[in-house]
MIGU-632727 format. One record per residue (C-alpha): x, y, z. Coordinates in steps of 0.1 Angstrom, whole numbers, padded with zeros to 4 digits, always signed. Layout:
// residues N
XYZ...
***
This chain:
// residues 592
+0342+0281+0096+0366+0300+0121+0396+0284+0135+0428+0285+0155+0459+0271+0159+0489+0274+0182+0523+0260+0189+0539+0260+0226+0575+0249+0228+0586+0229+0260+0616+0238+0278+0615+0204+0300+0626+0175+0284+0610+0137+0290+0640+0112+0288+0624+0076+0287+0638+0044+0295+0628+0015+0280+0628-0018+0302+0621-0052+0290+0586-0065+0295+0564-0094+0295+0545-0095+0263+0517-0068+0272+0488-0054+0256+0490-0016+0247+0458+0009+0239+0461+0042+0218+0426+0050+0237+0386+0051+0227+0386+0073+0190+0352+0072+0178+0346+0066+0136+0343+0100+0136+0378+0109+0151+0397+0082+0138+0382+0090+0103+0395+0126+0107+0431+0108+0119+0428+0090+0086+0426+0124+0072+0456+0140+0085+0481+0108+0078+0472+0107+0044+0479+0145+0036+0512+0137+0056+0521+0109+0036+0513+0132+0001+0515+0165+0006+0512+0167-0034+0481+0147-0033+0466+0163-0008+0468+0198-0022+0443+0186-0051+0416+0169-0030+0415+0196-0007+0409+0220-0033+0392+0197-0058+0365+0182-0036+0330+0184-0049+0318+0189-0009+0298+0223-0018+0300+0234+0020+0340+0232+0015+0334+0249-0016+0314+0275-0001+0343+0285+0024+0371+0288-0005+0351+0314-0024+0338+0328+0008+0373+0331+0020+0387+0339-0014+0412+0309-0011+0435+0306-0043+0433+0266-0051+0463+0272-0077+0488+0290-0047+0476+0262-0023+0483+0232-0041+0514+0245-0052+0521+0250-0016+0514+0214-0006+0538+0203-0039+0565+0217-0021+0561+0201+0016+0581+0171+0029+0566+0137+0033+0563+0134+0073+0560+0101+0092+0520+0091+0107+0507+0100+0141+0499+0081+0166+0469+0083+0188+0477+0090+0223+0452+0085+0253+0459+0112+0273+0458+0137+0246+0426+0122+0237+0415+0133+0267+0428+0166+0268+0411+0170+0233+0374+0161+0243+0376+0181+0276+0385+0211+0258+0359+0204+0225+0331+0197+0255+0344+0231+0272+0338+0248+0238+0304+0234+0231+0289+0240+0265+0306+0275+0271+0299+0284+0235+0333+0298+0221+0361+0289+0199+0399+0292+0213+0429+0278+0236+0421+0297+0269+0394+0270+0287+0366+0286+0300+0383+0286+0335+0414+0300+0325+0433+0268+0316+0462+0276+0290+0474+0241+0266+0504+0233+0289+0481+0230+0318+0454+0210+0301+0480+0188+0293+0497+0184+0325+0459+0176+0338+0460+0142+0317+0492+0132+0325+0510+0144+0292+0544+0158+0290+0553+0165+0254+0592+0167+0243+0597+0200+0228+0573+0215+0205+0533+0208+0208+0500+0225+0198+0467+0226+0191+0439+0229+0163+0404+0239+0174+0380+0242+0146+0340+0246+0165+0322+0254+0136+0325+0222+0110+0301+0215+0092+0314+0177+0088+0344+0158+0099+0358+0165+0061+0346+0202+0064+0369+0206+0094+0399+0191+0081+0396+0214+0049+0393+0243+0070+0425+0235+0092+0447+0221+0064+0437+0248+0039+0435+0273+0070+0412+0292+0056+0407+0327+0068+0425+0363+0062+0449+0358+0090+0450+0322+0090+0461+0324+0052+0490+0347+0063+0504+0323+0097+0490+0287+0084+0495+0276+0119+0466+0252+0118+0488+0235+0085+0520+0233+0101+0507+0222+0128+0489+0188+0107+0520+0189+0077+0551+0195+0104+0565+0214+0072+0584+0238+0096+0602+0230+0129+0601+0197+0151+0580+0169+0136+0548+0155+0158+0548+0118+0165+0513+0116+0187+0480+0132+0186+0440+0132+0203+0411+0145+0185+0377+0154+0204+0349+0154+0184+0312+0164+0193+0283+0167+0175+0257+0189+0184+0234+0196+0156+0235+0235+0160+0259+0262+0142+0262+0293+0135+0226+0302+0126+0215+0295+0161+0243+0316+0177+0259+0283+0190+0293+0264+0174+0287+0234+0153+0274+0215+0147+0310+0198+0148+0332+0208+0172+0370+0196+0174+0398+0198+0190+0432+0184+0176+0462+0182+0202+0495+0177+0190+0529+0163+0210+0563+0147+0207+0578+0116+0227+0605+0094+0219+0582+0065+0217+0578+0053+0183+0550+0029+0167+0531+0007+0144+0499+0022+0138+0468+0016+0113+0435+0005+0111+0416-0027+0106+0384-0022+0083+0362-0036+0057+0361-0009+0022+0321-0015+0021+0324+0009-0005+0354+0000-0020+0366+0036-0025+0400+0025-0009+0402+0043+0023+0384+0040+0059+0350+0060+0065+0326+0053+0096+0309+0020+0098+0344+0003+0087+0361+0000+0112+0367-0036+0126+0365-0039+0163+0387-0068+0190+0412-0079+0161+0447-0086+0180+0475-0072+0164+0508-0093+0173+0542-0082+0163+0573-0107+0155+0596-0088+0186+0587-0063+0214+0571-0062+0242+0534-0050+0230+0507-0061+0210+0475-0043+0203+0437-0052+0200+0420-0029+0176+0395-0005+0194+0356+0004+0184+0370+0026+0157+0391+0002+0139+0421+0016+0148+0452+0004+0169+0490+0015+0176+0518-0011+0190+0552+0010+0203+0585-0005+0192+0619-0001+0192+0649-0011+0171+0646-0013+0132+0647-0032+0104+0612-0059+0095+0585-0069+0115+0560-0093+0110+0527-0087+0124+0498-0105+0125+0459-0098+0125+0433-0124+0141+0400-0126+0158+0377-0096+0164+0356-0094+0133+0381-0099+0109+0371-0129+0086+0404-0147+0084+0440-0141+0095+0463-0116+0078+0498-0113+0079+0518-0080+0069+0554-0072+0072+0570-0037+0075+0605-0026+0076+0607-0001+0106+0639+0028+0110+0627+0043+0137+0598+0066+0127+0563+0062+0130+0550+0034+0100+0516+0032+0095+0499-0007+0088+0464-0013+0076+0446-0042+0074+0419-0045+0050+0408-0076+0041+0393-0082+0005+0356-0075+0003+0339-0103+0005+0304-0113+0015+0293-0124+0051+0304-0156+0068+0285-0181+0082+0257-0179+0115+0258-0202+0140+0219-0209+0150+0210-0209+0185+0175-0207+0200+0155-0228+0197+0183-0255+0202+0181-0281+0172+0157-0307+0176+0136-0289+0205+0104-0300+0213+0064-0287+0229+0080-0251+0212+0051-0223+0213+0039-0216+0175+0045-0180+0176+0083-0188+0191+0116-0165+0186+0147-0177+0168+0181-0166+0182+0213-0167+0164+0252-0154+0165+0264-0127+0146+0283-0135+0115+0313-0113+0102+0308-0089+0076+0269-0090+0076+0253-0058+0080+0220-0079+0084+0204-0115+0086+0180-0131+0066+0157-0159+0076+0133-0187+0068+0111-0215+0081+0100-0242+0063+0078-0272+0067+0102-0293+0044+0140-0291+0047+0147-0283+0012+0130-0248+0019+0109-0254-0013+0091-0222-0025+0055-0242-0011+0069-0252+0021+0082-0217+0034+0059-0202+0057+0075-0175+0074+0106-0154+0060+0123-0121+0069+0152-0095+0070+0160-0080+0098+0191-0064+0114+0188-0078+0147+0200-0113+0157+0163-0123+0164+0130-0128+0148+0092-0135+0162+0073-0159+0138+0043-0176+0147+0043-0208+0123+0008-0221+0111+0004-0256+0127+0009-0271+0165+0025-0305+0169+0041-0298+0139+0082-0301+0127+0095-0273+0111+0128-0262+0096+0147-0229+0098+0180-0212+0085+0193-0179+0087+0225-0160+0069+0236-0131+0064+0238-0103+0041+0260-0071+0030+0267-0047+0002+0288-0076-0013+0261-0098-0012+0249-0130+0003+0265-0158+0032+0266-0186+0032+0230-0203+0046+0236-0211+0086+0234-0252+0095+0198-0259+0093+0180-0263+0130+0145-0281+0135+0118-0275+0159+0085-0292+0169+0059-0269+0182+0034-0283+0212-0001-0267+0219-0035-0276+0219-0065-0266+0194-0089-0245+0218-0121-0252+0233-0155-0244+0215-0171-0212+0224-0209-0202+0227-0227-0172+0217-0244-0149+0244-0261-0120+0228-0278-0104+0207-0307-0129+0208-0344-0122+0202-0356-0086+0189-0329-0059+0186-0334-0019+0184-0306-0001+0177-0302+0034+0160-0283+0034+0127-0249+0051+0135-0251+0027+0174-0229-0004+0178-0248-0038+0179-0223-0057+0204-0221-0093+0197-0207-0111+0232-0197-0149+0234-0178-0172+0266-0141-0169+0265-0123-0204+0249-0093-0221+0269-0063-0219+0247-0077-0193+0223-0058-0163+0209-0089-0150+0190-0124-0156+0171-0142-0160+0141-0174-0141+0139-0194-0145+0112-0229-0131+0108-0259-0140+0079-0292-0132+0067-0316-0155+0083-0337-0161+0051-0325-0177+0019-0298-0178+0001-0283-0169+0039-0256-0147+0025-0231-0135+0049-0233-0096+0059-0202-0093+0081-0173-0118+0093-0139-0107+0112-0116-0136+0114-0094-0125+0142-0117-0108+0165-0100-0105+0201-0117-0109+0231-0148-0121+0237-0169-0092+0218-0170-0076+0190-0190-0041+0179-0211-0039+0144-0226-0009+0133-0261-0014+0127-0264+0002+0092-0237-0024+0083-0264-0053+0089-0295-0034+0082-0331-0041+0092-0341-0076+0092-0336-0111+0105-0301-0129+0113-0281-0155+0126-0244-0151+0141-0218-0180+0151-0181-0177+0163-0158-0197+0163-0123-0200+0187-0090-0200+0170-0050-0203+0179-0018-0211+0160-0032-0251+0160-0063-0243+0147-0100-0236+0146-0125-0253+0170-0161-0259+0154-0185-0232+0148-0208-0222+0182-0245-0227+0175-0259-0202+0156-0284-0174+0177-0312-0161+0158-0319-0120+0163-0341-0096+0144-0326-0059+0144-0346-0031+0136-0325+0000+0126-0335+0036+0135-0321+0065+0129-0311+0091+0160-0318+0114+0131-0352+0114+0138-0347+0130+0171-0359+0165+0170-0331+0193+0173-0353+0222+0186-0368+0208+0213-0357+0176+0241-0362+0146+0232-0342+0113+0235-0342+0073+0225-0330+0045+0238-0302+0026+0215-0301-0004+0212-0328-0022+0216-0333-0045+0232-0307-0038+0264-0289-0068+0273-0267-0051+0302-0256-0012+0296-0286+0009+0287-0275+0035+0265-0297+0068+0261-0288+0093+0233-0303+0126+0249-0312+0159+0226-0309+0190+0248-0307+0229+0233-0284+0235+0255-0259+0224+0286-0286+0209+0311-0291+0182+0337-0311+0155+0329-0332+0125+0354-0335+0091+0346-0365+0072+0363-0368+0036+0351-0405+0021+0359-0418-0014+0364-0452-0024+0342-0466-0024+0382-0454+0014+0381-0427+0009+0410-0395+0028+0405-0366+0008+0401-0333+0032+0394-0326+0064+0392-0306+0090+0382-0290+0122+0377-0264+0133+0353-0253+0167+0331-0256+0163+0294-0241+0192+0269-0258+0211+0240-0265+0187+0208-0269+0150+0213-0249+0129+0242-0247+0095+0255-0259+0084+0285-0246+0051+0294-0260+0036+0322-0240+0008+0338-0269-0001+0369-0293-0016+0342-0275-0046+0343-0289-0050+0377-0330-0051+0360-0343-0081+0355-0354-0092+0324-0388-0079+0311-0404-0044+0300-0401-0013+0315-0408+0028+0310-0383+0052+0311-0386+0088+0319-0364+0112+0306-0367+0147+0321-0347+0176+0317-0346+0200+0348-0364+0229+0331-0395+0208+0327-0393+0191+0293-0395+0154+0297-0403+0123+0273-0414+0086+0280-0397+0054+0263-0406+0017+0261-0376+0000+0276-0368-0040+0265-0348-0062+0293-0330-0094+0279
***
């Protein structure tokens, strides 16, 4: 990874006057988990320089590793180094340099370089005065566009790894104030964009760290939950809308997305403060003895599993509720995500249960097995810890009615169809039905049964004639919905012979009708040697012509499917299937 520091020093000094104000609230800006986590990193190497020195150069991060051998770093010299620094105050994150931060990481990663010169010119001192920011002093910068991770770009800049980074170790003193003025306020701008060096491109993290000084001091921290209980804050911990109230002043804080918060002060000696709300599980209470330098205050409260969900759709007791219905509920503190269950019983025995789930949504779609019916349900949540508490439990009654009966409509009566054709099985639609039962047996003793499908939709359903087979049988359907079944339909009687468009000759034209008999689309399976244009005539017994057609059929075997047929009446017919170069054959045709 290549990186850059710099230092500027101000010649125009920011006096501020502090008036007395109604209690107020006061933001340190929008860090995302990524840039407050790097934060994190910087105030703790600043707060043990010793310390720091050996997990930067004893990390097991392989990428880090990588760099140090790549860039010959020598761990012993370094930590030694870091033995020997001064313990130095937090910082503090400041909106405006924020700001600056992200426009110049977004002007890197569009414009594809690494440096302090924006791609329009722009020194630090007048990206700065573009946000609003006048620093007291000294201030600088760290740009580091080719991280690998948020830890892999700390490394780089604290380590400053490098041949002429290892000789100025101006990214360091820029994070460790080891040398000259001592920073009190910082932004970070952090992108992501999934490319690097092996496309020709930064990243895939690119960051930005701006550094500055202003006579404003503060209380600063971060509220999280240790989900892995490794004692420090990583992304995904962070606790969001928690107000932060201290004992005097005229600012309090609400923690932002990232967990993180800052509250200026003045004066010294203790403060108490106070954490509520937000997604903190219960109030805290901290106090810290302030002497005019930055302090930092987390609050991180003791792992513990989820609280308690607050049920709300369907209300308690609701009534006529559809049987597939959607349960609604609050989100509970800690939980990561919800589990739920619905009973017929309220004890939520192991045979009165019939629907349960996880899911990490504050919703579910069940469709319970009975209308007119109460049930029961209960939801809570769930994290690493372990299991909530179960929510209140809610009842509902579903409505509905069972659905009409249904009849069959074909196949009835003798059936042709070749063995790799459909035999369609069609029956009248059923009021309040969300599908069928189809069932179809042998017509002959012991009536077995060759082929059911118990949640046929719509009002057919397609068989493949080699699944039934040559022979006589009888069919039935039956309507269903979440209430119930309606009776059987009574039973048609059909006897399907099964051919084979195998026997259709490949090396000359030739063609069949499947199946047999037609009920409404007459389907012709046409042989042709080649690409060709083939007429359909369709004759009465009487010899009148009834329809005809023209259509293009390709080399091998096609479908015709001819959707006029419908139109015949009912009764026999010939067909005449000719090909344009001469070839033609004749078939019986059966109406229903």
């Amino acid at each position: 990874m290549r990186s850059v520091a710099t230092t500027f020093v101000c010649l125009v000094l920011l006096g501020v006057q502090l008036i007395a104000q109604p209690t107020q609230v006061y933001s340190h800006g929008d860090p995302t988990p990524e840039e407050q986590l790097m934060l994190e990193y910087i105030n703790r190497a600043r707060a043990n320089p010793t310390e720091e020195g050996i997990r930067l150069l004893d990390t097991k991060d392989p990428a880090v590793q990588g760099a140090y051998s790549y860039f010959k770093i020598d761990a012993a010299k370094t930590k030694q180094a870091f033995a020997g620094y001064p313990e130095r105050p937090p910082l503090a994150f400041h909106p405006q340099l924020i700001e600056s931060s992200r426009n110049h990481t977004k002007d890197m990663d569009e414009k594809n370089f690494q440096g302090h010169t924006s791609s329009n010119g722009d020194e630090l001192g007048q990206r700065y005065v573009k946000v609003g920011y006048a620093s007291m002093g000294m201030y600088g910068e760290n740009v580091a566009a080719y991280s690998e991770s948020v830890w892999h770009g700390h490394c780089g800049l604290n380590v400053d790894w490098g041949e002429e980074n290892q000789r100025v170790l101006g990214h360091r003193k820029n994070i460790m104030n080891y040398e000259n003025s001592v920073y009190t306020e910082i932004g970070i701008g952090i992108t992501f964009n999934g490319r690097g060096l092996m496309q020709g491109w930064v990243g895939p993290y690119v960051v930005t760290q701006n550094f500055g000084i202003r006579s404003q001091r503060y209380i600063l921290g971060v509220v999280y939950i240790d989900k892995n209980n490794n004692g420090f804050y990583d992304i995904g911990e962070g606790v969001e809308g928690v107000k932060i109230t201290p004992s005097r002043g005229s600012f309090y804080a609400v923690s932002s997305a990232s967990g993180g918060y800052a509250i200026p002060y003045t004066g010294t000696g203790p403060i108490s403060l106070a954490a509520s709300g937000g997604g903190l599980p219960a109030a805290m209470n901290k106090t810290v003895d302030v002497s005019g330098q930055n302090v930092k205050v987390d609050f991180v409260p003791a792992s513990a599993g989820p609280g308690a969900v607050t049920l709300s759709k369907p209300t308690n007791n609701a009534t006529n509720v559809n049987p597939s219905v959607t349960l609604e509920w609050g989100s509970a503190p800690l939980a990561d995500k919800y589990f739920y269950q619905v009973s017929k019983d309220q004890q939520f025995t192991t045979a009165g249960v019939v629907a349960e789930g996880e899911t990490t949504t504050r919703s579910a779609t069940v469709t319970v097995p009975a209308c007119n019916t109460r049930f029961f349900w209960r939801v809570r949540g769930i994290n690493e810890v372990g299991n909530g508490v179960w929510s209140s439990v809610f009842s509902f009654t579903t409505g509905g009615k069972m659905p009409t009966s249904s009849s069959g409509t074909s196949p009835k009566g003798n059936a042709l169809a070749g063995s790799n054709d459909n035999v369609t099985f069609v029956w009248s639609a059923a009021a309040e039905a969300t599908s069928y039962h189809l069932r179809i047996k042998k017509s002959v003793s012991p009536f077995s049964v060759v082929f059911e499908d118990s949640a046929a939709t719509g009002t057919s359903r397609n068989v493949k004639a080699n699944v039934l087979g040559t022979g006589g049988f009888t069919w039935e359907v039956r309507p269903k919905n979440a209430c119930g079944m309606s009776g059987w339909s009574t039973p048609l009687q059909f006897s399907l012979t099964v051919t084979s468009v195998d026997e259709l000759d490949n090396e000359v034209f030739d063609a069949i009708i499947s199946p047999q008999p037609v009920a409404d689309l007459l389907n012709i399976v046409v042989q042709s040697a080649s690409d060709d244009v083939v007429d359909v005539r369709i004759f009465s017994l009487g010899g009148n012509e009834v329809l005809s057609l023209r259509q293009p059929v390709s080399s091998g075997r096609s479908n015709m499917a001819i959707s006029s047929a419908v139109n015949l009446v009912p009764g026999l017919y010939t067909v005449v299937v000719s090909s344009v170069t001469g070839a033609s054959v004749s078939l019986p045709l059966i109406k229903l």
